[in-house]
Every structure is written in structure tokens, then in C-alpha cells.
C-alpha positions in Angstrom: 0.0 0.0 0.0 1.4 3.3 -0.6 1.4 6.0 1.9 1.3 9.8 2.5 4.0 10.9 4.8 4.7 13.8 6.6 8.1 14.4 7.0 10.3 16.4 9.5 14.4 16.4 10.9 17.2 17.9 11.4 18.8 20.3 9.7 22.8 20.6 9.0 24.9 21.1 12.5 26.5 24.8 12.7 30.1 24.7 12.4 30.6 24.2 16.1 27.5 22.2 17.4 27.8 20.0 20.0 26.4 17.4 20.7 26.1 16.7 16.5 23.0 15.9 15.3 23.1 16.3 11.9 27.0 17.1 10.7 27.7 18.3 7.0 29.5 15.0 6.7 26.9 12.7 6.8 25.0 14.5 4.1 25.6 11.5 1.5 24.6 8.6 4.4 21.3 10.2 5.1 20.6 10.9 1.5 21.0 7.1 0.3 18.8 6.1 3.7 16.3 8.3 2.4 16.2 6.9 -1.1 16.2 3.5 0.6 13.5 4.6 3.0 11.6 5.6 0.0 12.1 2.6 -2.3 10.9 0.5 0.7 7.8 2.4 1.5 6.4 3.3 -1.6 4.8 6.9 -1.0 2.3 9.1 -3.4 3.1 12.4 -1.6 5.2 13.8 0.9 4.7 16.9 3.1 7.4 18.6 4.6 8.8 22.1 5.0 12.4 23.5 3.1 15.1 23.9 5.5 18.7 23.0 5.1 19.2 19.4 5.8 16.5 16.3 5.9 13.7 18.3 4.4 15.8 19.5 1.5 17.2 15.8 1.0 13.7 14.0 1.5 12.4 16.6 -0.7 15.0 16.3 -3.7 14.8 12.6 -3.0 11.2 12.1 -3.4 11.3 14.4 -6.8 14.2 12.0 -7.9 11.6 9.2 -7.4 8.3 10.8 -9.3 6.7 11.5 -5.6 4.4 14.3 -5.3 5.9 17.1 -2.7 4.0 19.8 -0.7 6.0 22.2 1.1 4.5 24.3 4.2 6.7 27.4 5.1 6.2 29.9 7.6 6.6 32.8 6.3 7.7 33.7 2.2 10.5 32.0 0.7 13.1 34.9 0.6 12.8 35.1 4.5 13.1 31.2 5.0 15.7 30.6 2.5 17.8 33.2 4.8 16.8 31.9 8.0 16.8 28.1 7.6 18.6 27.5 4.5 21.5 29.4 4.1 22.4 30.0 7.6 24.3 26.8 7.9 27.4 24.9 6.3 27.0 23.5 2.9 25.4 25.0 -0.3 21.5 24.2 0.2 20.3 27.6 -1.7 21.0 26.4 -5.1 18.9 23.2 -4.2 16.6 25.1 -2.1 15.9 27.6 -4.8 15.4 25.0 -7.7 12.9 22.6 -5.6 10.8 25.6 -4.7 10.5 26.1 -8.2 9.8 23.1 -9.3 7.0 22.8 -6.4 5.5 26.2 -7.0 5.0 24.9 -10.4 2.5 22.6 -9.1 1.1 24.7 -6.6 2.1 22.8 -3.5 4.3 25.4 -1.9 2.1 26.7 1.3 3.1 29.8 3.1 1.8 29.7 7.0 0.5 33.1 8.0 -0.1 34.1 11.7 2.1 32.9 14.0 4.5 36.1 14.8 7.8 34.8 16.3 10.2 32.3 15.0 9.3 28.9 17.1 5.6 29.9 17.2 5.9 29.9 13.5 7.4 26.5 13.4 5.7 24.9 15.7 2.4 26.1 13.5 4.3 24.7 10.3 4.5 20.8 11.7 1.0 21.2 12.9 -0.3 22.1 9.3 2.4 19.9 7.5 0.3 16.8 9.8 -3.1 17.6 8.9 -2.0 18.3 5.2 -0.7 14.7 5.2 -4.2 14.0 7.1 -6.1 15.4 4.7 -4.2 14.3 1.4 -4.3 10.3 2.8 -8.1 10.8 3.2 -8.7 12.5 -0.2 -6.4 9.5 -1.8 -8.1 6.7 0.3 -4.4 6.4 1.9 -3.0 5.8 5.0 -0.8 8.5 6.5 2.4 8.0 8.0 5.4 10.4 9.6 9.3 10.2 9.5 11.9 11.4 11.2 15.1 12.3 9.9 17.4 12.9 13.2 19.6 11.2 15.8 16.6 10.3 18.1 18.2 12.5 20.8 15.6 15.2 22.1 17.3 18.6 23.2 16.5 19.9 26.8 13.7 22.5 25.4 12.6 22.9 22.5 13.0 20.3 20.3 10.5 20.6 17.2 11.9 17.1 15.4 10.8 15.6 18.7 7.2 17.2 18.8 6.3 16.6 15.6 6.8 12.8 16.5 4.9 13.3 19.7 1.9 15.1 17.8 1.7 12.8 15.0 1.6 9.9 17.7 -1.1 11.7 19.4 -3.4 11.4 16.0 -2.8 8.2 16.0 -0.2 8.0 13.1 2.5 5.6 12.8 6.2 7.3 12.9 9.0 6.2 11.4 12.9 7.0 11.7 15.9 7.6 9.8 18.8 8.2 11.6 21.5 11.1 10.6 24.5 9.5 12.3 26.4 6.3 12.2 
């Protein structure tokens, strides 16, 4: 049966992060556990959001493999790209740029309105990236599932990789991992 994920992770390490979580250097791992991920559990859409790291790779990944993809961003792409994609090591706004692009084309980019600071905003993002996977498994006569793309470490406060799993648990969805380090 094919499925209708929601996907969320981590996004590349600053320069100096510790403990890492997702490190530059594991870019090619997590991308061929994706595409594996991916051949193993055939999907007809995935929602997720842009940012530097597992959603750019499960994104690029899932267009590599004739997937439908809806993004959700919080606020217009010029803002996002400079606050969660180019803000970290590695050269995600080439990628970034072209799969928003390619997206848009289909309509399926979704800018989140409301929310007024930062976290608000993303917490609001994996709230509506879950009910769009919701709703697109129901229209399809699917079955919705989530991944996570991290190290399965929560941080201390915070940690929005580690509520998303928790709220797509509490709607009853299954969750599924893919781990960014060894």
C-alpha cells in the first residue's frame, strides 16, 4: 500500500554544534537512507517544510523518485531561505531555490501566516504539515504515516523534530525513523 508521509528532521549542524546531530559530513549517508526509505515504502506524496538538511534531501529525493511534494513554510521563501537554509554549512540555496521552483509549479508550496515569532511559526508549520498529510491520505483513500530524519536524541527545550513525532503519535499516526549518524 502506498502512503502519505509527513516528514520532518534535522537540519545541518552549525560549524561548532555539539552534541552533532546532523553534521555536513553525513549529508551523502542520510541521503541514500532516504532513497532507501523511500524505495521500501512506496509513497504518493510527501509533506514537509524547506530547511537546510532532511527536508531539503527528503524533498529532492522524493522528486528523484516521481513523488508528489508539498511544502508548508512559515513565512515567504526569501525570508526562509535566509533563516533556515543558508544559515548553515554547505550550499543548500541552489537546491533550495530549484525545488521551490519546481514545487511552485505545481502549486504545492504553502506559506503559513499568523504565527508572529520564530518557534511559534514552526511549531504552527508541523502542525499544518500533519493535517495536510491528514487530509491528502483521506482524499487519496491512503493511509498517513510520519518520518523522522534525526539522531533520536531530544534537546533539553525545544526540540520541534521531537514534537512533531509526539503530535503525529497523538493522532494516532505511525512514525518512522531515519537516523542522521552512524
Amino acid at each position: 500500500m502506498q502512503m502519505v508521509f509527513a516528514a520532518a528532521g534535522r537540519r545541518i549542524d552549525p560549524s561548532d554544534s555539539n552534541p552533532a546531530r546532523f553534521p555536513l559530513s553525513k549529508v551523502a549517508l542520510v541521503t541514500e537512507r532516504i532513497r532507501g526509505f523511500f524505495q521500501a515504502h512506496p509513497a504518493t506524496i510527501i509533506v514537509t517544510s524547506a530547511a537546510c538538511g532532511a527536508d531539503l534531501i527528503v524533498l529532492d529525493e522524493a522528486g528523484r523518485l516521481g513523488i508528489r511534494r508539498r511544502v508548508i513554510l512559515p513565512f515567504d521563501r526569501d525570508r526562509f531561505r535566509a533563516t533556515s537554509v543558508s544559515d548553515r554549512p554547505g550550499d543548500w540555496g541552489p537546491l533550495y531555490d530549484r525545488l521551490i521552483n519546481e514545487i511552485s509549479l505545481r502549486n504545492d508550496v504553502i506559506i503559513s501566516t499568523g504565527a508572529t515569532d520564530e518557534l511559534a511559526a514552526y511549531a504552527a508549520v508541523n502542525h499544518l504539515i500533519l493535517e495536510q498529510a491528514e487530509s491528502l491520505a483521506r482524499e487519496s483513500g491512503e493511509c498517513a504515516a510520519a518520518v523522522l530524519i534525526w539522531e533520536g536524541r531530544p534537546r533539553k527545550t525545544g526540540d520541534l523534530t521531537q514534537a512533531f513525532g509526539e503530535r503525529a503519535r497523538e493522532r494516532g499516526m505511525k512514525v518512522l525513523g531515519i537516523s542522521t549518524l552512524d
